[in-house]
Residue, then its C-alpha position, 0 to 999 in steps of 0.5 A: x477473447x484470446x488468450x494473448x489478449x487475456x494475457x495482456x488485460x491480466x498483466x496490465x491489471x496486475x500492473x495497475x495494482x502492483x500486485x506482482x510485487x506484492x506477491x512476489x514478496x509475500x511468496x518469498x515471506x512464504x518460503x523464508x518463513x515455511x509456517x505450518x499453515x501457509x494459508x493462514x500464513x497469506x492471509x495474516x500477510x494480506x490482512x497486515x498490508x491492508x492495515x499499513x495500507x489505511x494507516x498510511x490513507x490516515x496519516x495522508x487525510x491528517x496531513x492534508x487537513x493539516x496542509x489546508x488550516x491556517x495556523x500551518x500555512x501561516x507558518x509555511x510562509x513565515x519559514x517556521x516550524x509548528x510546535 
């Protein structure tokens, strides 16, 4: 493999997975915060943005649950709000 096409690959990995975002941000975390460990710094970050990440695929599964029963699409229909 070339190194233009391994460059291509990488960049459409990290493309895939948003990963330059995620660490762009979490360098910047770094810089702004300048711990005293920075690996332990990186890994708490990954560790937290993991955390939200299954906070957020719960919240999503209840959700879905909650759109499939009947009592919320009964209510969905009629317009009202579900106590």
């Amino acid at each position: 493999m070339t190194e233009e096409e391994d460059v291509t690959r990488i960049t459409e990995y990290f493309k895939k997975y948003d990963l330059e975002e995620f660490l762009v941000r979490m360098l910047m975390e770094l810089g702004k915060q300048a711990p005293q460990d920075p690996l332990e710094f990186m890994h708490q970050y990954v560790s937290n943005f993991c955390c939200e990440k299954i906070t957020q695929w719960q919240d999503y599964v209840f959700l879905f649950k909650l759109a499939q029963s009947d009592e919320f699409s009964e209510n969905l229909l009629l317009n009202r709000h579900i106590d």
